[in-house]
Z-matrix of the N, CA and C atoms (Angstrom, degrees):
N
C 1 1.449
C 2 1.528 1 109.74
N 3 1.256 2 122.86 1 141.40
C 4 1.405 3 122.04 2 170.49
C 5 1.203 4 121.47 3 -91.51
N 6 1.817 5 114.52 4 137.64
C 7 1.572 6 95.81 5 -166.62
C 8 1.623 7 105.56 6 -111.69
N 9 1.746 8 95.38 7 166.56
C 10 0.663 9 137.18 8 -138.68
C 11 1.780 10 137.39 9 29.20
N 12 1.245 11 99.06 10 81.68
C 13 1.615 12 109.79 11 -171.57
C 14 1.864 13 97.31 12 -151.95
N 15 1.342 14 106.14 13 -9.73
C 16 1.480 15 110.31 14 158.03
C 17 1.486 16 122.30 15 -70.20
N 18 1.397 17 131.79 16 158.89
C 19 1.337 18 124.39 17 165.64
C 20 1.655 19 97.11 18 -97.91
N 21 1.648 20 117.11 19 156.94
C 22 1.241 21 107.07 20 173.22
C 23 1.713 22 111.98 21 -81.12
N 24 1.404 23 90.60 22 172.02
C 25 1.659 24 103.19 23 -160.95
C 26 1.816 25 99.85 24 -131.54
N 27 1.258 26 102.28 25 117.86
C 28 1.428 27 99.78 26 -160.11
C 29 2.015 28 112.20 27 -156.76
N 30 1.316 29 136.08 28 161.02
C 31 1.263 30 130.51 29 -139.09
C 32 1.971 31 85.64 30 -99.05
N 33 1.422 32 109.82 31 133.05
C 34 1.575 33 116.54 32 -168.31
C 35 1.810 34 104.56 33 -143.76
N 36 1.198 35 121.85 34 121.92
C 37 1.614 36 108.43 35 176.31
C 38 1.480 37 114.07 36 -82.89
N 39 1.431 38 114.95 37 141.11
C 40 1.181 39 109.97 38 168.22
C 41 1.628 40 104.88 39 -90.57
N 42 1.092 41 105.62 40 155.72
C 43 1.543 42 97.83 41 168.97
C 44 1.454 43 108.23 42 -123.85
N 45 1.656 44 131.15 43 174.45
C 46 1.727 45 115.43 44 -179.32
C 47 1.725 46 77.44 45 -144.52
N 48 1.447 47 86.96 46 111.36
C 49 1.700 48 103.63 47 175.14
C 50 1.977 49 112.73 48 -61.14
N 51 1.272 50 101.49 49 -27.34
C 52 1.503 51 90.46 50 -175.06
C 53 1.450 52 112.57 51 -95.46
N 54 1.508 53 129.39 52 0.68
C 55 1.102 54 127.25 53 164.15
C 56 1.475 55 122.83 54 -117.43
N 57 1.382 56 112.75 55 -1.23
C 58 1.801 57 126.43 56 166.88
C 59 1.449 58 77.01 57 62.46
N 60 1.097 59 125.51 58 68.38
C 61 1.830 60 138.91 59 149.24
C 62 1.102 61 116.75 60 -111.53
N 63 1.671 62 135.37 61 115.13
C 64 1.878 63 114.93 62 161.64
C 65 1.570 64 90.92 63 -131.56
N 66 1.495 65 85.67 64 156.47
C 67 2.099 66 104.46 65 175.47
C 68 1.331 67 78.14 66 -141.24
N 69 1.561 68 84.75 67 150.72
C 70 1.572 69 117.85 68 155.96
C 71 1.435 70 136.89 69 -108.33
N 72 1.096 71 113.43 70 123.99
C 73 1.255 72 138.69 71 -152.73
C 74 1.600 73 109.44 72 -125.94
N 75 1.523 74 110.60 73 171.42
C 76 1.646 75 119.13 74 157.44
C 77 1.617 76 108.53 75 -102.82
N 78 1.113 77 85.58 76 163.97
C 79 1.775 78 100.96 77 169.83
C 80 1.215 79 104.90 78 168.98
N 81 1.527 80 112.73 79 161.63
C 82 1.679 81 130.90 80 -172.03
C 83 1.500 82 106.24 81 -83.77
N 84 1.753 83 118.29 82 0.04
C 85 1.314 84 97.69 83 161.44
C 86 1.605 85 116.96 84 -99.47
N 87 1.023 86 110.12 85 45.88
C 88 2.209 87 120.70 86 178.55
C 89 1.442 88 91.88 87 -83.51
N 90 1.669 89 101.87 88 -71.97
C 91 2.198 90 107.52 89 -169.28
C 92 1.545 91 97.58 90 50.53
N 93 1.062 92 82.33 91 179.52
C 94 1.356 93 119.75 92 170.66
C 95 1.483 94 136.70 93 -115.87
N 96 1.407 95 99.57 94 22.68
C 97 1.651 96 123.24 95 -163.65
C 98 1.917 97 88.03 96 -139.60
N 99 1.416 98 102.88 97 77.49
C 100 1.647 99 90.00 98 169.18
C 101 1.508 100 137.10 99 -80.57
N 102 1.281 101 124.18 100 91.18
C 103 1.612 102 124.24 101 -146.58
C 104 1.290 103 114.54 102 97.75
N 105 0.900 104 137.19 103 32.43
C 106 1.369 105 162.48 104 125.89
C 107 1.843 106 118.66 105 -47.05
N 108 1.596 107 137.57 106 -166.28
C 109 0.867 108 129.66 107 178.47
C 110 1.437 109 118.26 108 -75.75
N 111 0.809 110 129.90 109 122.22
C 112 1.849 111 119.92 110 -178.37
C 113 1.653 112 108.68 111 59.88
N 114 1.340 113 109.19 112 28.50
C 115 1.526 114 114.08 113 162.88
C 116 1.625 115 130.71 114 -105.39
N 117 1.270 116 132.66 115 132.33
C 118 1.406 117 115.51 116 -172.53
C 119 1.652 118 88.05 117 -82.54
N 120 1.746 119 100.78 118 148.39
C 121 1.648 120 122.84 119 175.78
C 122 1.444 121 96.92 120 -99.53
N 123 1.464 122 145.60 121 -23.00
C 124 1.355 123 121.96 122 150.54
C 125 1.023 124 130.83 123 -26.69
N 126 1.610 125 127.96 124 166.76
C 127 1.439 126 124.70 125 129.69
C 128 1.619 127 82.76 126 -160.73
N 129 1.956 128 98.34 127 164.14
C 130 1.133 129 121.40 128 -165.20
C 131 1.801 130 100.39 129 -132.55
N 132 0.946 131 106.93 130 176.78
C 133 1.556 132 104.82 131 179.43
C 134 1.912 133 97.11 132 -134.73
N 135 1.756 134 97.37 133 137.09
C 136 1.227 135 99.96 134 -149.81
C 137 1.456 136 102.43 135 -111.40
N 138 1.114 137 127.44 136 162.53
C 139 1.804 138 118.80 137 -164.15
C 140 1.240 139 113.94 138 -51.28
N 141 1.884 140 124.82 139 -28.15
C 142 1.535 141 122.40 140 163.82
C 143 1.188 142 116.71 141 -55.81
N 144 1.530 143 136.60 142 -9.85
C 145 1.316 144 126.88 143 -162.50
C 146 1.135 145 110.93 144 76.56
N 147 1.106 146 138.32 145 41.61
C 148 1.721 147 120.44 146 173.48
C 149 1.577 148 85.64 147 -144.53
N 150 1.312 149 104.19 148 148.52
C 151 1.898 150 111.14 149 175.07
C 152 1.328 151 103.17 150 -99.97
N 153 1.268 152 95.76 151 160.47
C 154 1.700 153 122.58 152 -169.03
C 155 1.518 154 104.44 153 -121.78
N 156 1.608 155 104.46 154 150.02
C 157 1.905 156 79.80 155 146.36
C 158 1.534 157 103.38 156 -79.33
N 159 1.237 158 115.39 157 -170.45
C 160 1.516 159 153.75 158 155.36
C 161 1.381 160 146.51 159 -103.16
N 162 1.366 161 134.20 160 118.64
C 163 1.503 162 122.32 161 -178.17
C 164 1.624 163 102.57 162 -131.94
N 165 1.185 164 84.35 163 124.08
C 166 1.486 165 94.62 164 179.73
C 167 1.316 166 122.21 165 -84.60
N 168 1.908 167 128.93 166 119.70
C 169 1.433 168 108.75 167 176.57
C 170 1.194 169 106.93 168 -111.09
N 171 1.559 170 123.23 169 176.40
C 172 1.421 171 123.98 170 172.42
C 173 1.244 172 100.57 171 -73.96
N 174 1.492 173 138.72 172 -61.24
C 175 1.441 174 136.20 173 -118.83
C 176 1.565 175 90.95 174 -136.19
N 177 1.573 176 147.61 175 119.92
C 178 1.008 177 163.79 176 175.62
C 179 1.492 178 123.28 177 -116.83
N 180 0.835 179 130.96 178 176.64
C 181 1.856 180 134.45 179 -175.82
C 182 1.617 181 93.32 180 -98.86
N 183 1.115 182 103.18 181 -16.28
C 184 2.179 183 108.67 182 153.48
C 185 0.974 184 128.86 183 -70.30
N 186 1.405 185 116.15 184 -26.68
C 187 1.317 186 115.44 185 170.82
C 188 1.352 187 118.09 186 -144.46
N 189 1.429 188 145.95 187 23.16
C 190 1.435 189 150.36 188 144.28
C 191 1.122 190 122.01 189 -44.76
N 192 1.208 191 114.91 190 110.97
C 193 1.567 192 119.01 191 178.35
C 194 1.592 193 121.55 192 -36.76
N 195 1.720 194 106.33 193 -37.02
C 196 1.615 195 103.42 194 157.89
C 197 1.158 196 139.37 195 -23.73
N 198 1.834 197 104.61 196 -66.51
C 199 1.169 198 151.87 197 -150.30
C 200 1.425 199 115.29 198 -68.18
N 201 1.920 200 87.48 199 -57.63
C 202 1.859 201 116.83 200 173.08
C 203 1.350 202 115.30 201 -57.26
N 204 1.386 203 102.37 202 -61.13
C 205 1.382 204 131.31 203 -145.08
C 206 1.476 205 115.40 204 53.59
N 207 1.802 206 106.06 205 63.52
C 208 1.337 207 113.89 206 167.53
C 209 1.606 208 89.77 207 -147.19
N 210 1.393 209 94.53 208 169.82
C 211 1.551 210 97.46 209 -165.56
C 212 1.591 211 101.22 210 -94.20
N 213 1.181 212 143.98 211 141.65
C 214 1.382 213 150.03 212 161.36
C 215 1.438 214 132.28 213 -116.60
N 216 1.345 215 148.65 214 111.07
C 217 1.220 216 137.24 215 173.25
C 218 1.096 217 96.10 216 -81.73
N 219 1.693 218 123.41 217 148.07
C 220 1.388 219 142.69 218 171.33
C 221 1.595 220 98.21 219 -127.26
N 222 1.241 221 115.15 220 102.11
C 223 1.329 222 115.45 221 179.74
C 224 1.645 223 97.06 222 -120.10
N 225 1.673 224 99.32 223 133.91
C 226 1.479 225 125.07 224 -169.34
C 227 1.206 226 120.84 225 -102.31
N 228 1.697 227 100.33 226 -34.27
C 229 1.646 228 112.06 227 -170.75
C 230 1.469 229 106.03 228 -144.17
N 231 1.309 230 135.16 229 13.86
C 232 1.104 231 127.84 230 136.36
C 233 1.947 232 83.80 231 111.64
N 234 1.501 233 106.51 232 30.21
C 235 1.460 234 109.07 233 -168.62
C 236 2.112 235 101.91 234 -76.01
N 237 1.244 236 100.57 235 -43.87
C 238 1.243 237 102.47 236 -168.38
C 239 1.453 238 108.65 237 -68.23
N 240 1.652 239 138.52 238 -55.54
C 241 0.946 240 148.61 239 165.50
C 242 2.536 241 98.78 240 -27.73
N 243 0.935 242 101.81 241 -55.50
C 244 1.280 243 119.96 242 -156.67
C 245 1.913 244 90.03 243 -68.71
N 246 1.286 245 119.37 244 -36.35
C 247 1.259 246 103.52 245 168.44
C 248 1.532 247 125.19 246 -107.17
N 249 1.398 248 124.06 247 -2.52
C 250 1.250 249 130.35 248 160.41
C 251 2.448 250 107.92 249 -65.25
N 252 1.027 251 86.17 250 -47.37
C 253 1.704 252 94.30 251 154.05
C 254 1.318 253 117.77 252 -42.96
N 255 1.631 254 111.16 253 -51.74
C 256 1.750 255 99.64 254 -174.34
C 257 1.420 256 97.91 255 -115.77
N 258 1.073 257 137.44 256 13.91
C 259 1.171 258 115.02 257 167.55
C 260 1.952 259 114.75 258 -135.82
N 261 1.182 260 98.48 259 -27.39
C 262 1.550 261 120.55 260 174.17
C 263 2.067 262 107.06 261 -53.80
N 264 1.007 263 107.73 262 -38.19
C 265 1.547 264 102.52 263 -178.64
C 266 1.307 265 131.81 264 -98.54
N 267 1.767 266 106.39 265 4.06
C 268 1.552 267 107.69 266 -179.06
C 269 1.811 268 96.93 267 -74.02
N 270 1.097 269 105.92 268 175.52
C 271 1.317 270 145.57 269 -177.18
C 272 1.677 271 104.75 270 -36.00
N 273 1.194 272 116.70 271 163.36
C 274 1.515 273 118.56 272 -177.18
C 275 1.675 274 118.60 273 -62.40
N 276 1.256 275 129.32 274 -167.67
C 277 1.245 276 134.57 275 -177.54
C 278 2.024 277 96.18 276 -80.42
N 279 1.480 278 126.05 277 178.30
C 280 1.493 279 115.97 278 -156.05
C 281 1.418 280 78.39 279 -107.22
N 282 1.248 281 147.18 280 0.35
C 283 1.339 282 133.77 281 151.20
C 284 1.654 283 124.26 282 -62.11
N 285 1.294 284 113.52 283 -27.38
C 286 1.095 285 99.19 284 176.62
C 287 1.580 286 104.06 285 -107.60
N 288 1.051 287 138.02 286 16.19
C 289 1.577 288 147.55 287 126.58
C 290 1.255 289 117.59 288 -6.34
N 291 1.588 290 94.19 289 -64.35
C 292 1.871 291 114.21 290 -169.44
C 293 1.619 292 99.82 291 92.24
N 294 1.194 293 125.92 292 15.07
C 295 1.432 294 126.88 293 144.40
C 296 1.255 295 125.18 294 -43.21
């Protein structure tokens, strides 16, 4: 391997904000530059006592509707609200029309 042209590879928690789930894991976003380019500026301290950084995701194998097998909206930007508005309040299904 040639050095330094690797990124370092090092132990980082993810966390999944909508199910208050984190594991710890490795990955090349730990470094040694925390908040840096493609670095999380968190860190958390983990039941061993030693701190980590942190990366927070929305959507985890904790909470994927796959995963669950329950249904979940994860709304980020106010997308779902914004089409239940234009599309959520028209008129009934065309069965009850009398079509």
């Amino acid at each position: 391997m040639k050095k330094d042209i690797h990124p370092e590879y090092g132990p980082v928690v993810f966390r999944d904000v909508s199910a208050d789930f984190a594991f710890l894991t490795r990955s090349t976003l730990a470094g040694n530059n925390p908040g840096g380019p493609g670095r999380p500026d968190k860190t958390i301290v983990w039941t061993d006592g030693n701190t980590y950084p942190v990366v927070d995701v929305d959507i985890s194998s904790a909470s994927h509707p796959f995963y669950t097998g329950t249904a979940r909206v994860v709304d980020t930007a106010g997308r779902v609200e914004k089409f239940r508005q234009r599309y959520g309040s028209k008129g009934g299904s065309a069965a009850s029309d009398g079509r």
